[in-house]
N, C-alpha and C positions, 0 to 999 in steps of 0.2 A: 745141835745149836747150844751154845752154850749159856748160860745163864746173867753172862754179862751182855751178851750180843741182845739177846730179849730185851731185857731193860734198855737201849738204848733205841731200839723198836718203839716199845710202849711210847720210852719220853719221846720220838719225833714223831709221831701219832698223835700226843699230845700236844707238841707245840703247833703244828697241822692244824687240829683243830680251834686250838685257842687264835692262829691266825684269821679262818675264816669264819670263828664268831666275831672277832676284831673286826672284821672286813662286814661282816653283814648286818653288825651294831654301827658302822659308822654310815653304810648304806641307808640302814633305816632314818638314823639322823638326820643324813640330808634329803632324804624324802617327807621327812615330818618338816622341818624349816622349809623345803620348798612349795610343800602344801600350803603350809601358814600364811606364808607371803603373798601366793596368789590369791586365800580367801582375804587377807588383809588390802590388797592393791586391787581386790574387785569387792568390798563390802566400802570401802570409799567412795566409788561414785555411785556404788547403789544406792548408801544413804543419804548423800546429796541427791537423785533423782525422785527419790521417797520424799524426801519434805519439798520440792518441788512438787510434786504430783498432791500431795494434802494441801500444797497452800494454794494450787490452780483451780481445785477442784470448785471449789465457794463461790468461783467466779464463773461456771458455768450459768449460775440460777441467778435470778436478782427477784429483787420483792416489789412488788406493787399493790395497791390499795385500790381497792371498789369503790368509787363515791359516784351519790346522786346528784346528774346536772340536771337543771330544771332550768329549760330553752322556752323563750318566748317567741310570738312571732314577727318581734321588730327586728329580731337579733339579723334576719338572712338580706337584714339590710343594709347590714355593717357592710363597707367596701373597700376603704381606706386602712392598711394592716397597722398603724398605729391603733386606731378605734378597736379593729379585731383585738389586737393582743391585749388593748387594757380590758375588753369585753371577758376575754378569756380567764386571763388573771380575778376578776372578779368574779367571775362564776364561780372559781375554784377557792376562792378567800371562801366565801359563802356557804358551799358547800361543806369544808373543812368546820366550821363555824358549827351548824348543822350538827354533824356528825359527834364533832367534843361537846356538845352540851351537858353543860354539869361537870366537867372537869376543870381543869387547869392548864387548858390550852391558851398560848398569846399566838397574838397574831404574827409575832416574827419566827415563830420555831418552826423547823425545816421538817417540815414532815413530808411535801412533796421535793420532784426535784428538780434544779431550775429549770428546768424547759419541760414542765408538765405543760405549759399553755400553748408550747407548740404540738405536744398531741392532739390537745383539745383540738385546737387549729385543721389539724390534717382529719379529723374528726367529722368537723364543721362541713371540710369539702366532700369527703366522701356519701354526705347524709343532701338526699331532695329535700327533705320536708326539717324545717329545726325545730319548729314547737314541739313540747311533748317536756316528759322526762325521760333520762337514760342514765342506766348503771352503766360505767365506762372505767377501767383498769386505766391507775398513772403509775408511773414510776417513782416510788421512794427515795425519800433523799438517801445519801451516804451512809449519814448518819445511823437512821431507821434500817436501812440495810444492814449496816455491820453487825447492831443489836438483833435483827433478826436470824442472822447467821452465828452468833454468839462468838463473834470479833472485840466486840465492843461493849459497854456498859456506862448507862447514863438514866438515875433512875428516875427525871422527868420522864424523858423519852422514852423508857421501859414504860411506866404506868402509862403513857397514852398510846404504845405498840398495845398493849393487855387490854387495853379498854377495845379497839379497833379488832383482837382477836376476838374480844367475845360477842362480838358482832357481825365475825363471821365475811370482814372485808380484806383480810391481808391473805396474801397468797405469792408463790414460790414460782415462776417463771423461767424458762428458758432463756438464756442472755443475747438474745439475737444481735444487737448492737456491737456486743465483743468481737462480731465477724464482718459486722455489714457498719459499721463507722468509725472512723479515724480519732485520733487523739480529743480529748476534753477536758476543760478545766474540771468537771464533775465527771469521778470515778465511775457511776453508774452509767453515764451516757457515752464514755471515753471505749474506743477498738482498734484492733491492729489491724484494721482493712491499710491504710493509709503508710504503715511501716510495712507493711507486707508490701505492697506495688511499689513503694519507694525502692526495697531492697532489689526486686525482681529488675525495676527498671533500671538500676545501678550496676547490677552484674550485667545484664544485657550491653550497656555501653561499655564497662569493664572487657568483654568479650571480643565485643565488636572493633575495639584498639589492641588490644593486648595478644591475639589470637593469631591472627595473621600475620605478624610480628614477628612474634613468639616462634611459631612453628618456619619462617623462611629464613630467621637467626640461627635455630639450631639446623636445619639444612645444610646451609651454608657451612657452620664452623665444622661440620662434620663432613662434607659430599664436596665439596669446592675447596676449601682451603688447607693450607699445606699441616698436617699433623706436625712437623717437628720445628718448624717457624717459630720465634719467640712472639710476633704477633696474636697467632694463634694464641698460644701461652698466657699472654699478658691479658687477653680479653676473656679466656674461659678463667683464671684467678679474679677478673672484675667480675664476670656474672655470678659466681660463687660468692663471690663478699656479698654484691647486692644484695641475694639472696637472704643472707643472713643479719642485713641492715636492722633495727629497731623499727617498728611501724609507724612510729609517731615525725619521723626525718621525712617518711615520704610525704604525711599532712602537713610537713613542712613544704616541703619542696612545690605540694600542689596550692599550697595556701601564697606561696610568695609565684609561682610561677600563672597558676589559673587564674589567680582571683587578682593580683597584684598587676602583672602585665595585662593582660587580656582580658581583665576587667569581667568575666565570665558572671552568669547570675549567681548569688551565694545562696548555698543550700539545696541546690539542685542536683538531682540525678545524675546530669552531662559534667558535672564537676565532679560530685564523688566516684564514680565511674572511671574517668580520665585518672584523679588520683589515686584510687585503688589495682590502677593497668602496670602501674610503675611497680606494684608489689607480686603482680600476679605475673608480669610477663620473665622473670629469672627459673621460675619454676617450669612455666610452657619452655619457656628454651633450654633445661635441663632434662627436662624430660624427652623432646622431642632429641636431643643429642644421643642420649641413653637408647632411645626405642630403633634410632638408626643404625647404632653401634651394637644391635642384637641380630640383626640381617645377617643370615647365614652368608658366608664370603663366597661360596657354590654357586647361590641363585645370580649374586652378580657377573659370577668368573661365565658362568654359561651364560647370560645375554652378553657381556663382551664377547664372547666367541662365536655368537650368532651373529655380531656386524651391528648391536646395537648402541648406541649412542650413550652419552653419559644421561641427559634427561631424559632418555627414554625408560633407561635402565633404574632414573631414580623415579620416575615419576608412575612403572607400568609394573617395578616389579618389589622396589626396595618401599614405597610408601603405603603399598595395601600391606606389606606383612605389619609395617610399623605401625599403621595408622592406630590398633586396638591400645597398645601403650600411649601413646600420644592423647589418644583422648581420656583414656586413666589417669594422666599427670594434668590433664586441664579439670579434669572434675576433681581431682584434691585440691588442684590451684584457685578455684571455686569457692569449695566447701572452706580453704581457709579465710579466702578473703571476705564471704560473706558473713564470719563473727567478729568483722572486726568492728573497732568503733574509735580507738585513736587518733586515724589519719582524719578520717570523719570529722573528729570534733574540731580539729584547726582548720575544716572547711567550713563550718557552719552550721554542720547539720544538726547542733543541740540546738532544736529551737520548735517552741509551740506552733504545730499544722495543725491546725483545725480541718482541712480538705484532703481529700484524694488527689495524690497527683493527675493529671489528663496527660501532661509533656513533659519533655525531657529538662526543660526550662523551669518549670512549674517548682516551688518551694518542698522538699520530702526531705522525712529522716527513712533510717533503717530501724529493724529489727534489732540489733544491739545496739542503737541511741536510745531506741525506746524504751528500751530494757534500764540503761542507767538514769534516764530521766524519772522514769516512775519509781524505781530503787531509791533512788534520793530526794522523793515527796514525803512531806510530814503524814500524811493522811496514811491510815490503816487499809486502806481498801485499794490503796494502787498499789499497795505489794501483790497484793492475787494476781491482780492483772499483769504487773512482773514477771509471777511465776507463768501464766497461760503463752505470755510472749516469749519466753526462755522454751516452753515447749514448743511451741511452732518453730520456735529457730530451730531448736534437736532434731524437731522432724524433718526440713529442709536438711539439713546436714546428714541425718540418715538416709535419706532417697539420695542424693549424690553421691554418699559413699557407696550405696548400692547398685545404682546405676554402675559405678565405676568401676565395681569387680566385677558385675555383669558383663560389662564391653570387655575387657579385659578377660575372662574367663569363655567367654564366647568365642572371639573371634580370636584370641594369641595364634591359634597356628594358620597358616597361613594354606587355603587349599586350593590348589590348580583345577 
């Protein structure tokens, strides 16, 4: 071999390898940029979910204060609940009195919080005998709360939290209210029992219109009508626009049609419900289109050849294979309409409940009204309460998505 033939060996050996360092330098590149991307596109909502999670957290506990009532025995005479409440308010003026002696307490400073006298009250009834004294826990105002969580700062109210520490009456409680009572003008006594049954009973009517609908739509344009019909055409083109409509057209649509014609109660469940069906029902009939157009064409080629009928054949053999898809596109058709808050709001639903709904008629917001309502309070203490209601929605929205790869992942094949 000759000495020029070598050399041209060595050099394509060498370009050889300077290719597949090229090639495995540019591999690595896109695996470092692909890496990056993903920790950047999931360090985003982690760190949105992190300062949700720090600012819900505050709002688990709330603070209230020990004071001594000193009950006489005219008081279990009171019967008339005007008499009772100004009894109760003045017990607790008195006691407060009491307690700041020697400081620079006035009588107008929030130190309890406004419905301490309805505890007193439920107090009263629970107790046979009222004479006596008793150490009895009230709920803190706002105020006093936020400084005791170190939200807030106001050095009145600091030197008479300081004074009430060293005395051994403030203490850190459990927020039972945040689960067991509806919206309030005062952050401390305000819960998302009331947005929570609101939303539950919103999708329940959402369901009960939109579902049966939904699913005998997509039958139809799929199992009954003609595939290459421009009808056809013209209408699966409209359910696909719908689909992709703005959310706030549909609060239109329900605002000038439910509320305007039919005069429907405003702020109600059966209203937001009805208008949220209009958004929910493109997805069920997309879906349901999709889960029938995955039906092995065998299973129905053989029941046609067995003599069976077209709804025998959709109803006994083509709907249980579908059924598992079908109800995976109604639980994302679900999951998306219950964050919404848009269409909502041109129904009514921004608006102060004080109650639990009982009916469908009854005045409710949701979970994301309550969300923007408390977002856009001056006060520092309904942001907590923002964040704890943003969690409970996440968790709704994570059991549906679960549920819905569950059904889905369970039951896809179909077994004889």
């Amino acid at each position: 071999m000759s000495i020029k033939t070598k050399f041209l060996k060595i050099l394509q050996s060498r370009r050889v390898h300077a290719r597949i360092r090229r090639k495995n330098k540019r591999n690595r590149t896109l695996y470092f940029c692909s890496f990056v991307t993903l920790v950047i596109s999931l360090s985003c909502p982690i760190c949105i979910l992190l300062s949700i999670l720090i600012n819900s957290y505050s709002a688990l506990t709330i603070t209230k204060i020990l004071l001594p009532i000193e009950i006489d025995s005219d008081f279990s005479l009171v019967g008339n609940p005007s008499d009772l409440r100004y009894k109760s308010i003045k017990l607790l003026n008195d006691s407060l009195h009491k307690i700041f002696e020697g400081t620079d307490f006035k009588s107008n400073d929030e130190i309890l919080s406004r419905n301490s006298y309805k505890e007193l009250e439920t107090f009263f009834r629970r107790k046979v005998k009222y004479s006596g004294r008793y150490e009895i826990w009230f709920t803190a105002s706002s105020v006093i709360n936020s400084i005791n969580k170190d939200k807030y700062f106001n050095d009145h109210y600091a030197r008479l939290l300081f004074s009430l520490k060293e005395k051994n009456r403030v203490g850190k409680f459990f927020n039972k209210s945040l689960f067991l009572k509806s919206d309030s003008r005062e952050p401390e006594n305000a819960g998302i029992l009331g947005a929570f049954v609101g939303s539950l009973m919103t999708i329940i009517v959402c369901l009960a219109l939109a579902l049966p609908i939904g699913i005998m739509s997509g039958i139809c344009l799929h199992e009954f009508m003609s595939k290459n019909s421009m009808m056809t055409s013209i209408i699966e083109v409209s359910i696909n626009n719908l689909a992709a409509v703005p959310s706030i057209i549909f609060g239109v649509a329900g605002l000038t049609l439910y509320l305007g014609m039919f005069k429907l109660p405003r702020s109600s469940p059966l209203v937001s419900g009805m208008t949220l069906s209009f958004m929910m029902l493109p997805s069920i009939v997309i879906a349901t289109k999709n889960a029938f157009a995955n039906v092995p064409i065998a299973i129905k080629d053989a029941a046609f050849a067995l003599g069976a009928s077209h709804i025998k054949v959709m109803l006994d053999h083509s709907l249980p294979i579908a059924l598992p898809r079908v109800i995976h596109g109604t639980m994302l058709a679900v999951a998306r309409v219950l964050g919404e808050s848009s269409p909502l709001l041109m129904v009514g639903t921004v608006a102060f409940i004080a109650d639990t709904p009982t009916s469908f008629s009854d005045p409710a917001t949701v979970l994301p009204v309550q969300i923007y309502i408390w977002s856009s309070s001056p006060e520092i203490a309904f942001i907590e309460l923002a964040a704890i209601a943003i969690i409970a929605l996440l968790i709704m929205l994570f059991a549906l998505n679960l549920v819905a790869n569950f059904v889905k992942k369970k039951f896809e094949f179909f077994s004889f």
